[in-house]
C-alpha positions as CSV (number, residue, x, y, z in Angstrom):
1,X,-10.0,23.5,-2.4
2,X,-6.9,21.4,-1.8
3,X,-5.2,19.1,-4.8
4,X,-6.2,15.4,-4.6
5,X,-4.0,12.7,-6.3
6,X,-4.7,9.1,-6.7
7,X,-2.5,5.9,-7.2
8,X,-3.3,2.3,-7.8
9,X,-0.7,-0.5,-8.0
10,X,-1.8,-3.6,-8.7
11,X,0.0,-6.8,-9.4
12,X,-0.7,-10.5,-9.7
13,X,1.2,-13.4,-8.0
14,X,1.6,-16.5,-6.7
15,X,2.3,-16.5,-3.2
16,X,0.4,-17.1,-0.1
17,X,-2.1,-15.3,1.1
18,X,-1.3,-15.9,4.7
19,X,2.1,-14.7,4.5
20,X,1.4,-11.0,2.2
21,X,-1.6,-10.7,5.0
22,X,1.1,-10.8,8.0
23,X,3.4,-8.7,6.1
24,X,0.7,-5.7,5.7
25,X,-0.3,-6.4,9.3
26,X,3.0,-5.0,10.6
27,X,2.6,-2.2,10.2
28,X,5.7,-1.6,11.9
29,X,7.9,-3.5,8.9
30,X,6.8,-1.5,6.1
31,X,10.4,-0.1,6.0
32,X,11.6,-3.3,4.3
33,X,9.5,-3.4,1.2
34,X,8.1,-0.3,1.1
35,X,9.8,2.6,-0.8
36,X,8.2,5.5,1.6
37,X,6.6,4.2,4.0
38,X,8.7,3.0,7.0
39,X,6.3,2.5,10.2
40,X,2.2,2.8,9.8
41,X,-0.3,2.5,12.0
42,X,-2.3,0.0,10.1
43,X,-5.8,-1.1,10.8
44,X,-7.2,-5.0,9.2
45,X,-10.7,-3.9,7.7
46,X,-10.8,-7.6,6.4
47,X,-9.4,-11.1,7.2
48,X,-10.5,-13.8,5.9
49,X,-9.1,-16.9,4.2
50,X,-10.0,-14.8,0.2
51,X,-9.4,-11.7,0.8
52,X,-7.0,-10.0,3.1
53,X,-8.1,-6.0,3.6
54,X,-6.1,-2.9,6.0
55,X,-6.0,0.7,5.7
56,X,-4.1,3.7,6.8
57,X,-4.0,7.1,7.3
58,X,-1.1,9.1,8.2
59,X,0.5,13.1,7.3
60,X,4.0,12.1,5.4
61,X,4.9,15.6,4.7
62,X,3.4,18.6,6.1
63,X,0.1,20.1,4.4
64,X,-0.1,16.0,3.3
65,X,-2.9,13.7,3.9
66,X,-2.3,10.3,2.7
67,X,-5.2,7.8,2.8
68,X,-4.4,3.8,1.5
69,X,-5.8,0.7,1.8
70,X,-4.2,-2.4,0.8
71,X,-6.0,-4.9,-0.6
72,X,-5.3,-8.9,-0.9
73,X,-8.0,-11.5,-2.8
74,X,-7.7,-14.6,-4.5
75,X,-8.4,-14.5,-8.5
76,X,-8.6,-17.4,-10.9
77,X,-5.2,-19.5,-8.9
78,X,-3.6,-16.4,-8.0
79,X,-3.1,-13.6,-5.7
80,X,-4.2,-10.3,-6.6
81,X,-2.3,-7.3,-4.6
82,X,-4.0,-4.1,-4.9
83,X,-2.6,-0.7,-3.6
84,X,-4.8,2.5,-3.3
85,X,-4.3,5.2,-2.2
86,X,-4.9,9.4,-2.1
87,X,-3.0,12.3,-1.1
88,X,-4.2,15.3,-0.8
89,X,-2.5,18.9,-0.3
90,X,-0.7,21.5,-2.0
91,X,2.4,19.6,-1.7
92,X,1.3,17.0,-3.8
93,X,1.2,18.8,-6.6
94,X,5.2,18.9,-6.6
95,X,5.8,15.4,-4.8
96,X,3.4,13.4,-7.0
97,X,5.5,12.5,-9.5
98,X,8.4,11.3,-7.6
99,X,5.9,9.5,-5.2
100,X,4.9,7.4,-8.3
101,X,8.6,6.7,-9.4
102,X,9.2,5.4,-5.7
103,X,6.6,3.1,-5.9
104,X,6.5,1.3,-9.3
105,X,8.5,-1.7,-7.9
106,X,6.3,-2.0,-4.7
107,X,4.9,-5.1,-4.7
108,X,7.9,-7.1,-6.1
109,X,9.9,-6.1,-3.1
110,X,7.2,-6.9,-0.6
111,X,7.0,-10.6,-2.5
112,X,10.7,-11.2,-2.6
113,X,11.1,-10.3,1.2
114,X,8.9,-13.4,1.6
């Protein structure tokens, strides 16, 4: 049985959905905000004008499965940005920490390179 960790970030803001839904479908320019990831293969599971939905799967170290999904919705006037996501493998056990440390400040730096 391998080790399974879990993450959720999630943060509140103001801006528009359209733009933090083009950001997460480039896959590609994940290097700018994001603190690990720099190029995923993304795939929109929703896209509407609400709610804004893509996932990903990818090995970031070896013996590593990371699974995420990023998820965008509207919410009483604002923005709700959601970030989940599991790794699972030995390594984990040792990189989970640091993982977590790296990605506190995620969403601010995907809203200020707005």
């Amino acid at each position: 049985m391998r080790p399974v960790w879990s993450l959720e970030l999630v943060r509140d803001t103001n801006a528009p959905l359209e733009a933090v839904a083009a950001v997460l479908s480039d896959g590609a320019g994940f290097r700018r905000w994001h603190p690990r990831l720099k190029a995923v293969p993304v795939r929109v599971e929703w896209d509407d004008p609400q709610r804004f939905e893509a996932g990903y799967r990818l090995r970031p170290c070896p013996g590593v499965l990371e699974e995420g999904c990023f998820e965008v919705r509207t919410e009483g006037g604002r923005l709700l940005l959601i970030h989940r996501v599991r790794f699972k493998g030995w390594p984990v056990i040792l990189l989970m920490g640091w993982w977590r440390l790296r990605s506190h400040r995620m969403w601010e730096r995907l809203v200020e390179s707005l």
